[in-house]
MDAnalysis code that builds the backbone (N, CA, C; Angstrom):
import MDAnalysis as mda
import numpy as np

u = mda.Universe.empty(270, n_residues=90, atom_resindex=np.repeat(np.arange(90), 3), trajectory=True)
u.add_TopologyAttr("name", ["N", "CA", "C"] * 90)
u.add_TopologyAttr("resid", np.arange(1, 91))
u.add_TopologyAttr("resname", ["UNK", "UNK", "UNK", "UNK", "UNK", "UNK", "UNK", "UNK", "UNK", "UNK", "UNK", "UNK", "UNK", "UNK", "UNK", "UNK", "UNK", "UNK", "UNK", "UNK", "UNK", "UNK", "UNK", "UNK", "UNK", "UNK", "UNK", "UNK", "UNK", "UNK", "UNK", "UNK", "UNK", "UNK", "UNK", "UNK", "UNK", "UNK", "UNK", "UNK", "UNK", "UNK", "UNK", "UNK", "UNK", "UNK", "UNK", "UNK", "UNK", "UNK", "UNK", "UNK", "UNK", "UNK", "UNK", "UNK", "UNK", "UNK", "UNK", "UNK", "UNK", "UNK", "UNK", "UNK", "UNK", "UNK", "UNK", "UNK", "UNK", "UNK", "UNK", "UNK", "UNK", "UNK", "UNK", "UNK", "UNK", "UNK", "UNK", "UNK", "UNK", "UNK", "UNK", "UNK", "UNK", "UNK", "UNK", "UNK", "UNK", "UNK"])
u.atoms.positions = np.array([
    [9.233, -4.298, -3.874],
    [8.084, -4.556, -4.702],
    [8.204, -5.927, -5.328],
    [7.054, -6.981, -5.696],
    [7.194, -7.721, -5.634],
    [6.047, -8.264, -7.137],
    [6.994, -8.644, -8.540],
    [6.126, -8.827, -9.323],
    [5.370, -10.029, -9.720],
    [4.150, -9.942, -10.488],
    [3.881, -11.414, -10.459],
    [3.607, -11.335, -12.292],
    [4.161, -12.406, -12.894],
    [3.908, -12.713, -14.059],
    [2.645, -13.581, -14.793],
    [1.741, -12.562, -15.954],
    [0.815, -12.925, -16.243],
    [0.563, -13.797, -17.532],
    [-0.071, -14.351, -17.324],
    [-0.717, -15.362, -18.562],
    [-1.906, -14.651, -19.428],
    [-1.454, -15.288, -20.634],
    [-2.757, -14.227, -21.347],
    [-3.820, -15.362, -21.208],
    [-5.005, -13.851, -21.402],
    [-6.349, -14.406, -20.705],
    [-6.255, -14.679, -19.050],
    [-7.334, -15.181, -18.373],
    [-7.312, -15.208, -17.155],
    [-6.654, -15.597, -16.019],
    [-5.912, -14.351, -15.158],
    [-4.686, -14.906, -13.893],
    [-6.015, -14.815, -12.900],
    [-5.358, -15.669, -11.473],
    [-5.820, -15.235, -10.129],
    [-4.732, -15.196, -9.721],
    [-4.777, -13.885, -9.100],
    [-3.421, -13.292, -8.179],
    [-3.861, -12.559, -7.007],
    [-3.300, -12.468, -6.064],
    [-3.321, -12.103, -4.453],
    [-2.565, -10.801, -4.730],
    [-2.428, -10.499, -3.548],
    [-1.598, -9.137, -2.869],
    [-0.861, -9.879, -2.179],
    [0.472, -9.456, -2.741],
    [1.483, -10.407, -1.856],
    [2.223, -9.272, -0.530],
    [1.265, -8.895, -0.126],
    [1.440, -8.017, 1.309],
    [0.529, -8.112, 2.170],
    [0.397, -7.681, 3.297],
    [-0.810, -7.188, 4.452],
    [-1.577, -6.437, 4.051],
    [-2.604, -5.539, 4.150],
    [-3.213, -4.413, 4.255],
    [-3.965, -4.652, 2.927],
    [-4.042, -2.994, 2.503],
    [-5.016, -2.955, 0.906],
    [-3.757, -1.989, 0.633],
    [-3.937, -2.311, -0.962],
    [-3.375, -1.662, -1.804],
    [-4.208, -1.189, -3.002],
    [-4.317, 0.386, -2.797],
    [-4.969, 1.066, -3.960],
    [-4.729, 0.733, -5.159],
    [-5.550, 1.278, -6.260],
    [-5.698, 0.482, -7.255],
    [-4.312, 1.449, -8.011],
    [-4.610, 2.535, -7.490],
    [-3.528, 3.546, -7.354],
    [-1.411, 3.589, -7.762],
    [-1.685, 1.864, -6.607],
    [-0.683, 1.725, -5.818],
    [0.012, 0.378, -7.194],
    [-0.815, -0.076, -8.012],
    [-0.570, -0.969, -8.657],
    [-0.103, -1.133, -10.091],
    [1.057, -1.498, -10.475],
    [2.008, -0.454, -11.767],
    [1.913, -2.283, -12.752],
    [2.116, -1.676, -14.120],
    [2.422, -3.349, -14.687],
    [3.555, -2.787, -16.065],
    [4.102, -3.616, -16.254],
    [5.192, -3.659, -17.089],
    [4.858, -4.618, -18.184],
    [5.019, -4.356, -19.648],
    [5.429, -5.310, -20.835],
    [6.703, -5.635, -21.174],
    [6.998, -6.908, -21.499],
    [8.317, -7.325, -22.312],
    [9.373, -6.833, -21.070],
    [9.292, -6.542, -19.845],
    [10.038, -6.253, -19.465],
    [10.759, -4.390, -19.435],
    [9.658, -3.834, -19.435],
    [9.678, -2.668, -19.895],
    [9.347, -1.812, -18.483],
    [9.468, -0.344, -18.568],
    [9.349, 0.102, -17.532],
    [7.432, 0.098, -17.128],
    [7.452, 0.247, -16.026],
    [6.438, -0.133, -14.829],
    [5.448, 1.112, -15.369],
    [4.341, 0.970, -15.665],
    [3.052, 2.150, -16.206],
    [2.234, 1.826, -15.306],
    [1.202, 2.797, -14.931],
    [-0.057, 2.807, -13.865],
    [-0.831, 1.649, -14.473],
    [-1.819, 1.246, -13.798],
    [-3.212, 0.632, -14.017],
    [-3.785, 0.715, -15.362],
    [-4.222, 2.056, -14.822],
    [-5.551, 2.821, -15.344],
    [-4.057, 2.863, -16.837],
    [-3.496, 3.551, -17.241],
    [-2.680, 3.292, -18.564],
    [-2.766, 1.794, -19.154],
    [-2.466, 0.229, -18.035],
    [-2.173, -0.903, -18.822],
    [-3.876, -1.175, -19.285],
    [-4.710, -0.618, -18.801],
    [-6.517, -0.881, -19.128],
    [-6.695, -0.173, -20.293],
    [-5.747, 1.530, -20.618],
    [-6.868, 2.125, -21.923],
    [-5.611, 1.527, -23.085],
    [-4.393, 0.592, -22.631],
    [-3.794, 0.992, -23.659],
    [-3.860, -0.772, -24.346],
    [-5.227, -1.499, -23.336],
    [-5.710, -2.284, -24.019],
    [-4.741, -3.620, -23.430],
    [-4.240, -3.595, -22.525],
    [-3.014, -4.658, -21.820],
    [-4.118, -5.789, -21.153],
    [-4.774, -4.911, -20.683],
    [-5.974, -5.606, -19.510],
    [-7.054, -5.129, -19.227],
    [-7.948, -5.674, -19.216],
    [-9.515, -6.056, -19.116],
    [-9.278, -4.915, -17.860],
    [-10.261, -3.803, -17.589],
    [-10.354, -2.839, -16.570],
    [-11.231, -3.287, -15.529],
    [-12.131, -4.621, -15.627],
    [-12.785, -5.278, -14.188],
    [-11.687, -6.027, -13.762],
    [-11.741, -6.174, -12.604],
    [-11.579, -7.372, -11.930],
    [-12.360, -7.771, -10.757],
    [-12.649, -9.415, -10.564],
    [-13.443, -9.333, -9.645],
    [-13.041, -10.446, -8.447],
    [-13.445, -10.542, -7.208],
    [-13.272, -11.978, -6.482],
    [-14.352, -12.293, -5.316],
    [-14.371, -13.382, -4.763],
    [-15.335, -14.242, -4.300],
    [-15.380, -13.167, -3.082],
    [-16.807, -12.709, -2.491],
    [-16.587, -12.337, -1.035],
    [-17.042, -13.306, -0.231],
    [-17.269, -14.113, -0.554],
    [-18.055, -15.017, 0.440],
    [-19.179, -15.619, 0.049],
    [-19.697, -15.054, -0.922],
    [-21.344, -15.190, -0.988],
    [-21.948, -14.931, -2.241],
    [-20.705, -14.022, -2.924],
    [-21.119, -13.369, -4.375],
    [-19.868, -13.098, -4.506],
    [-20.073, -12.993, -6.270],
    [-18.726, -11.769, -6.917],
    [-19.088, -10.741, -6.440],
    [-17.941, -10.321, -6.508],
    [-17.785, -8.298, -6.682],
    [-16.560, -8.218, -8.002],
    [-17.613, -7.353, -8.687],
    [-16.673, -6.892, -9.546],
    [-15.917, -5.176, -8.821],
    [-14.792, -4.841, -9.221],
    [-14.568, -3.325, -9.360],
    [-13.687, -3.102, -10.475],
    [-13.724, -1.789, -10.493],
    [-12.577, -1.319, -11.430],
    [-11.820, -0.062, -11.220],
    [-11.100, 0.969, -11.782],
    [-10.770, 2.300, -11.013],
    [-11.146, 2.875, -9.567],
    [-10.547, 3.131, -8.690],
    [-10.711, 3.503, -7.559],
    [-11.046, 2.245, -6.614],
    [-11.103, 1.314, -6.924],
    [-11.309, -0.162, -6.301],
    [-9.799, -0.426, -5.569],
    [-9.859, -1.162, -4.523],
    [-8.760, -2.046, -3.735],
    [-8.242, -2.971, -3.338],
    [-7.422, -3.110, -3.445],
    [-6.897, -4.915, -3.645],
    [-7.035, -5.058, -2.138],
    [-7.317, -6.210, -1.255],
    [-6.882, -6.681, -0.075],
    [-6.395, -7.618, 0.173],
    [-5.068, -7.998, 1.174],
    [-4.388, -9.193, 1.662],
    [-6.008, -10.157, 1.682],
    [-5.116, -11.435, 1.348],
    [-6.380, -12.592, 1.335],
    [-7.396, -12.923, 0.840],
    [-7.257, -12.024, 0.020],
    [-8.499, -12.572, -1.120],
    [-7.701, -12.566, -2.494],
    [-8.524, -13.763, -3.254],
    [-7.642, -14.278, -4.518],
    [-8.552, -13.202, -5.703],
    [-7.797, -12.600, -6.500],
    [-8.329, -11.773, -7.696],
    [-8.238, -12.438, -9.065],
    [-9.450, -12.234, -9.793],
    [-8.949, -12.389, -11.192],
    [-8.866, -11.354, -11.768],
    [-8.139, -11.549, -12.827],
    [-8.210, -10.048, -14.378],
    [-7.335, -11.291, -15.444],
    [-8.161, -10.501, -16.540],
    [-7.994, -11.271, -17.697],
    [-6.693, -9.973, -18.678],
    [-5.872, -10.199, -19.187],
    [-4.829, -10.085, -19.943],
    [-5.556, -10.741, -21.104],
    [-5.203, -8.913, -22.245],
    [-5.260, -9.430, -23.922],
    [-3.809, -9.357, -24.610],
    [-3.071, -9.404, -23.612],
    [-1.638, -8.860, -24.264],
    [-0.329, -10.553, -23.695],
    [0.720, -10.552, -24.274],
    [1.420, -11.415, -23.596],
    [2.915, -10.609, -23.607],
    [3.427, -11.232, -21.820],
    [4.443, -10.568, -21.329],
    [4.176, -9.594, -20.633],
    [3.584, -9.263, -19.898],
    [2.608, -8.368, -18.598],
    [3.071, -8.808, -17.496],
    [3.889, -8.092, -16.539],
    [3.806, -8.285, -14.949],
    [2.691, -7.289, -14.308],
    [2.893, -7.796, -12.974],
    [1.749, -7.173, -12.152],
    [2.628, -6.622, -10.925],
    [2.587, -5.413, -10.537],
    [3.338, -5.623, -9.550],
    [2.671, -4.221, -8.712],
    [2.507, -4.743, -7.256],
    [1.915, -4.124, -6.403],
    [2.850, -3.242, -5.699],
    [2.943, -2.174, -5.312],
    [3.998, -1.377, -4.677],
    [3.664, -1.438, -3.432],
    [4.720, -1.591, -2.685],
    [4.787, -1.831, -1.120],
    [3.774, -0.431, -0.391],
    [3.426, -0.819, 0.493],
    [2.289, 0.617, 1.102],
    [3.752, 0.913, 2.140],
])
């Protein structure tokens, strides 16, 4: 697994794998702390619960049940500082 470290206020970050990775599949850590779901770092106020990126032509926003895919660049905005992101291998 492979983490990426966030800036407060707005990151763009990738999927640093092939395929899609559920939103499911995607854990974040504070201060170095153990790894919590998504949907936990969104209600417990870590991070903004949209995120959105370019398809070509327009945004798309999603949020819960949404999927990350290899090759496309994402944003999400961070209200917290000291947040990783880290995608779990499929």
């Amino acid at each position: 697994q492979t983490g990426i470290d966030l800036g407060l206020s707005w990151n763009l970050i990738g999927v640093p794998y092939e395929g899609v990775i559920p939103w499911g599949a995607v854990r974040v850590s504070k201060d170095g702390g153990a790894l919590v779901m998504l949907d936990q770092a969104v209600s417990s106020n870590w991070i903004q619960g949209m995120f959105f990126h370019w398809n070509g032509s327009t945004y798309e926003w999603f949020t819960a049940g949404g999927s990350f895919q290899s090759l496309f660049g994402y944003w999400l905005k961070t209200k917290v500082t000291g947040l990783q992101l880290v995608f779990m291998k499929p």
